[in-house]
C-alpha positions in Angstrom: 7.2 -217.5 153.6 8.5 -220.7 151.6 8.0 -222.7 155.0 4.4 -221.3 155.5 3.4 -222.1 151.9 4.8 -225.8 151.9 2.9 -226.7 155.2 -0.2 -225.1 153.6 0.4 -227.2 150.5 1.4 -230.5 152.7 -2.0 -229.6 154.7 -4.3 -229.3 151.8 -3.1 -232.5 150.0 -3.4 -234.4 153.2 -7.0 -233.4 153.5 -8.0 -234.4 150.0 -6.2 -237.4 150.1 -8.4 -238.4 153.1 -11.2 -237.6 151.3 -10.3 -240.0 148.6 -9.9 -242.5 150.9 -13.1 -242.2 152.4 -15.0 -241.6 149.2 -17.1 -244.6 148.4 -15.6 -246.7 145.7 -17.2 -249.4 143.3 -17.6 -252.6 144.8 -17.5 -255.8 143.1 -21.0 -257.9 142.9 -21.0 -260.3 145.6 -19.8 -263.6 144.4 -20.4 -267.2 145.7 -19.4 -270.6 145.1 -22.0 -272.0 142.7 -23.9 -274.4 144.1 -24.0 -277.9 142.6 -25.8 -281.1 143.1 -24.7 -284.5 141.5 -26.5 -286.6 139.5 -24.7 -289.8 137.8 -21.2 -288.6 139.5 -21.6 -285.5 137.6 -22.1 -281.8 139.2 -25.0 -279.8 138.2 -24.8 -276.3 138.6 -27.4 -273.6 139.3 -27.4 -270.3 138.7 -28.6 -268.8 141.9 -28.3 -264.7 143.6 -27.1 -263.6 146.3 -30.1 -265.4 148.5 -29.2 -268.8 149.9 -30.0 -271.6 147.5 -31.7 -274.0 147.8 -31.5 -277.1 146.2 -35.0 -278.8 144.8 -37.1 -281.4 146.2 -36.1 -283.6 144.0 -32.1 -283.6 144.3 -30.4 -285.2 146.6 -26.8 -283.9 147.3 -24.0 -286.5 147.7 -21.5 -285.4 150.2 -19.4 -288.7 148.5 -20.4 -289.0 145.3 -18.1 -289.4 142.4 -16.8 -286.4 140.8 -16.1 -285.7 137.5 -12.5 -284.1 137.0 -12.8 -284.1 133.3 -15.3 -281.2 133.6 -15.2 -278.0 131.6 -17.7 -274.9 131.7 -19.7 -274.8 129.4 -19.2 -271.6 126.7 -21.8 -270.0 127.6 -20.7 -270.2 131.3 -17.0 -268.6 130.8 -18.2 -265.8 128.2 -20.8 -264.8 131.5 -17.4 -265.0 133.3 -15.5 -262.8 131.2 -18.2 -260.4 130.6 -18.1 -259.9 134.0 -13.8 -259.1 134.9 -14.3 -256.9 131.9 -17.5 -255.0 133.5 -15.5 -254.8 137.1 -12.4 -253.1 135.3 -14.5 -250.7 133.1 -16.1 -249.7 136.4 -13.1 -249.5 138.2 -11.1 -247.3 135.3 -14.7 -244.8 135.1 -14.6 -244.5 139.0 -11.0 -242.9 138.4 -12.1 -240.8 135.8 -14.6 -239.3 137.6 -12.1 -238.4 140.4 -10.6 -236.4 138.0 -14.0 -234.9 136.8 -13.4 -231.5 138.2 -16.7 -230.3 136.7 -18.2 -232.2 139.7 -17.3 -229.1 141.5 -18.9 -226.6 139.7 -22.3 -228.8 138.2 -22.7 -231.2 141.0 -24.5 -234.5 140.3 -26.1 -237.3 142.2 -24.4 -239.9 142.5 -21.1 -238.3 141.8 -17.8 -238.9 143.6 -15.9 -235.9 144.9 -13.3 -235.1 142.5 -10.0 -235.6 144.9 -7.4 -236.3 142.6 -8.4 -233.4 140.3 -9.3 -231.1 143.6 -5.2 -232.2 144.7 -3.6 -231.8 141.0 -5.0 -228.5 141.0 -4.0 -227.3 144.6 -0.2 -228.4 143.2 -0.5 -226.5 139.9 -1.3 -223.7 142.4 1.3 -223.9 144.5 3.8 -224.1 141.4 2.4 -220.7 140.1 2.5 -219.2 143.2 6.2 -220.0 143.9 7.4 -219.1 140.0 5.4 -215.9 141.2 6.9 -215.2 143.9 10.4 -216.2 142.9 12.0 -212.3 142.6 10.9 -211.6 146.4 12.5 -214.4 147.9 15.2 -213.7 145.9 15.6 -210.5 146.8 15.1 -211.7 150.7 17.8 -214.4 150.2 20.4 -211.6 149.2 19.2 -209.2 152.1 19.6 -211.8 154.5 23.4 -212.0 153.5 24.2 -209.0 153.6 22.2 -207.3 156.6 19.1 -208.3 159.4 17.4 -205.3 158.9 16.0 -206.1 155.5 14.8 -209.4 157.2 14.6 -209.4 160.9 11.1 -210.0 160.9 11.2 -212.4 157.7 11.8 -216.8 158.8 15.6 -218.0 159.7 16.5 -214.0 159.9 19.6 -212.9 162.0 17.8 -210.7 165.1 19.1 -207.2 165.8 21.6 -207.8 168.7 20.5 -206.8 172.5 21.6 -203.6 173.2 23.4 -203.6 176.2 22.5 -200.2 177.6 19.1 -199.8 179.7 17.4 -197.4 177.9 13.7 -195.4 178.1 10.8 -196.9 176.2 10.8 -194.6 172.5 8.3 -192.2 172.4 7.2 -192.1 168.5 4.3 -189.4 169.3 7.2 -186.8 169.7 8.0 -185.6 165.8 11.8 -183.6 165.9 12.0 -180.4 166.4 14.3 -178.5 164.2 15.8 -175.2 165.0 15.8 -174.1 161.4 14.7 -174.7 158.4 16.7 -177.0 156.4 17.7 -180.1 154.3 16.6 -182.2 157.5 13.3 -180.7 157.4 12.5 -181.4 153.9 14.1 -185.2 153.8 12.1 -187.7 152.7 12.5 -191.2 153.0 13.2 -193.6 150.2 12.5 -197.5 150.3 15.4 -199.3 149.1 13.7 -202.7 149.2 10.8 -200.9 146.5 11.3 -202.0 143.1 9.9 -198.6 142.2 13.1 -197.5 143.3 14.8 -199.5 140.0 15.2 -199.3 136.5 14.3 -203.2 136.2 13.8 -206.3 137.9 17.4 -208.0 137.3 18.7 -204.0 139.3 16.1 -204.8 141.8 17.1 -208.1 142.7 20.9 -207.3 142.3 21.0 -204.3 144.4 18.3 -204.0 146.5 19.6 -205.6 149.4 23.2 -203.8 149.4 22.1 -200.1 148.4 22.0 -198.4 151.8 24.6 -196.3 151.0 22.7 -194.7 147.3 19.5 -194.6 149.2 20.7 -192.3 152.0 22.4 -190.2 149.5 19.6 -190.1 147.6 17.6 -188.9 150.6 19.9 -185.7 151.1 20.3 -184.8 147.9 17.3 -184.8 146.9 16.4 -182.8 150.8 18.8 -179.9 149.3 17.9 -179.4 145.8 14.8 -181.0 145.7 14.6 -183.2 143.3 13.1 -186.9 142.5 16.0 -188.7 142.1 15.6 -192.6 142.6 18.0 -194.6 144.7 18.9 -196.2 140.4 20.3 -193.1 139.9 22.8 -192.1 142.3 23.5 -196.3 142.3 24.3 -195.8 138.8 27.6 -193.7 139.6 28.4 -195.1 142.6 28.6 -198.4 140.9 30.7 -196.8 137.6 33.5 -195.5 140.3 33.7 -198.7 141.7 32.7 -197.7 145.1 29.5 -200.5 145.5 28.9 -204.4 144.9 26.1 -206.4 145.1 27.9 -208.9 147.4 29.7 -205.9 150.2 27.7 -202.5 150.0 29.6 -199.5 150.0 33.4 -200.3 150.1 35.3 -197.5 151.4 33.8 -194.2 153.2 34.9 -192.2 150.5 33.0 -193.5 147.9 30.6 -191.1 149.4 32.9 -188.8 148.8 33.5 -189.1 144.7 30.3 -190.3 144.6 28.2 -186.8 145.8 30.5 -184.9 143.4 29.2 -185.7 140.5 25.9 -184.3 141.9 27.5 -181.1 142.7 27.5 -182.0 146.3 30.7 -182.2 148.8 31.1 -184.5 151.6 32.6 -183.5 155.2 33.9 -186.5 157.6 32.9 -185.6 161.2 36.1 -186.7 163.3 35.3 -188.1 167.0 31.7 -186.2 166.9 29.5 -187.3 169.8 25.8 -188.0 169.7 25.0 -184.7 170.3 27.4 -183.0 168.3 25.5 -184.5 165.2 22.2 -184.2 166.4 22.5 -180.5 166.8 24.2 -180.4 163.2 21.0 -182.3 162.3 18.7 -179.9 163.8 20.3 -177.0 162.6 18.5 -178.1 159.1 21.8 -180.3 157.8 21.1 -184.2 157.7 24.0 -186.7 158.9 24.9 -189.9 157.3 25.8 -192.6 159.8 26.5 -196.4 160.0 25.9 -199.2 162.0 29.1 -201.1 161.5 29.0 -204.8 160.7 30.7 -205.8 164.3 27.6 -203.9 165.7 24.5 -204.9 162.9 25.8 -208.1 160.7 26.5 -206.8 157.1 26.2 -203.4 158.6 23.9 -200.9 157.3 24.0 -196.9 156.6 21.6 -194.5 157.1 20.5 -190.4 157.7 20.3 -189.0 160.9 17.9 -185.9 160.9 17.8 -185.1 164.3 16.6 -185.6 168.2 14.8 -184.4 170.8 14.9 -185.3 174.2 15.8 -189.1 174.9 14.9 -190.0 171.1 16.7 -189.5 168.2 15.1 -189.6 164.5 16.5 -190.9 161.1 15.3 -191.9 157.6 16.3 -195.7 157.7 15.7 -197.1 153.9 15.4 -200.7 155.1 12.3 -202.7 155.2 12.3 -202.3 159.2 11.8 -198.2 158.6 13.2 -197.1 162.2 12.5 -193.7 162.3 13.1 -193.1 166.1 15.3 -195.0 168.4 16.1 -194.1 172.6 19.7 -192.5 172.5 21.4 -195.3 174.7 19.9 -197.8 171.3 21.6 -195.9 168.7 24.6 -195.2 170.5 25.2 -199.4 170.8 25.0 -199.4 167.5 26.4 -196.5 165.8 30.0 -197.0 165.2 31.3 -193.2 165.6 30.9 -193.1 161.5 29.5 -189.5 160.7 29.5 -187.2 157.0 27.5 -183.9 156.6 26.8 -183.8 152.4 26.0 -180.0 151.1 26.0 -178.8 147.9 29.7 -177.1 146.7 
């Protein structure tokens, strides 16, 4: 987005410098050598426009006569001078004020240049606004990219989603799961992460945003089971006292899902070996599955709830910006790492 705005910006001044350039400007009166005639080795001068002169009857020019070095203009002569450097400057210094009359664009008046520099100072002070504006979401962006592609993967310089190196079936997302009972998996909801809803303040937002994965999906099955509105700040909140979450690495250890779940009166159960469809008929059978992509698989890694599949697809609540809720089975087995835990209430 930084790279779109600055060739935007680069774009705009270029056309209004051109337009400065092109823009007429004040021209100096056309001067000529005065014309002079001699008489008694002396030079007469005329005043004459900008029309050839021509020199009376009378006066015959000298192309040899005697010149008179001694000669001084006469007072009269060099205040007409001076009047006239200090009228060229004064026109020159109001012909750059009115560049600067932005008013111009607004009340237009004959005779009126464009107003270029004020049109380019103004496209500047824009820019500068929008960037101070926009400072917290490329923040927030900068610290996703770090720490995992799926914030970012569709965002400028982000890391792609490897190649899965499975042939799979195209996904069909008309298909919704089908769940053989009522359950936890049914009600989930999905929670955004990357929403700044989802925060008590700005300075969480941009602190955590990027590495809380692991509060958003147990946020999602919690609140699935008890139904509650719990916000991704709120299960962050403990994770963070016991230690089990930073900013810079995510969740640190799989039990933190563990001690963290307890203090919500939940219990956590680590599915040893499972295979895909082990967990997705767990899923179906109404109890959501946390999983992870592990960071050999996804950079940064990433964690997420499984609630279910059908067929050749398999569905989740994903609480990164990319929102994959349905992937072909030979996709999600590349890049789930075996990592499985079923959290119900004690």
């Amino acid at each position: 987005m930084t790279i779109v705005l600055v060739t935007l910006l680069a774009i705009a001044i270029t056309l209004v410098l051109a337009g400065l350039f092109l823009s007429p400007k004040p021209q100096a009166p056309v001067q000529q050598d005065l014309p002079y005639a001699t008489r008694n080795g002396t030079r007469v001068y005329r005043s004459v426009s900008s029309q050839a002169y021509k020199p009376e009857k009378n006066v015959r020019l000298q192309r040899t006569a005697r010149i008179d070095t001694n000669y001084r203009p006469t007072k009269s002569y060099k205040r007409s001078l001076d009047q006239y450097g200090a009228s060229f400057s004064s026109s020159n210094f109001a012909h750059f004020r009115s560049l600067l009359n932005v008013k111009q664009l607004i009340s237009p008046r004959d005779g009126e240049p464009t107003p270029w520099l004020g049109i380019c100072l103004i496209l500047i002070a824009m820019f500068g606004l929008g960037m101070y504006s926009l400072q917290p979401l490329f923040a927030a962006r900068s610290n996703a990219s770090v720490i995992s592609p799926f914030w970012t993967e569709t965002s400028p310089g982000a890391t792609p989603l490897a190649t899965p190196q499975t042939a799979s079936k195209s996904v069909d997302t008309n298909s919704p799961p089908v769940f053989t009972s009522a359950g936890a998996s049914q009600a989930l909801v999905r929670v955004n992460q990357m929403s700044a809803s989802q925060y008590n303040s700005n300075d969480e937002f941009n602190t955590w945003s990027a590495a809380a994965c692991s509060a958003a999906s147990m946020t999602e099955v919690i609140n699935a089971y008890k139904h509650t509105n719990y916000r991704v700040t709120d299960i962050l909140k403990v994770e963070s006292g016991l230690h089990q979450i930073t900013p810079e690495l995510g969740l640190l250890d799989a039990n933190g899902i563990d001690a963290t779940v307890d203090k919500f009166g939940f219990k956590a159960f680590h599915l040893q070996n499972a295979t895909l469809d082990e967990i997705i008929s767990i899923a179906n059978k109404g109890r959501p599955v946390i999983v992870s992509y592990p960071p050999p698989r996804v950079e940064g890694g990433h964690i997420l709830v499984l609630r279910g599949g059908q067929g050749n697809n398999v569905y989740m609540a994903d609480s990164s910006l990319l929102n994959k809720a349905v992937m072909t089975r030979a996709d999600f087995s590349y890049y789930w790492g075996g990592f499985a835990v079923v959290v119900t209430p004690k």
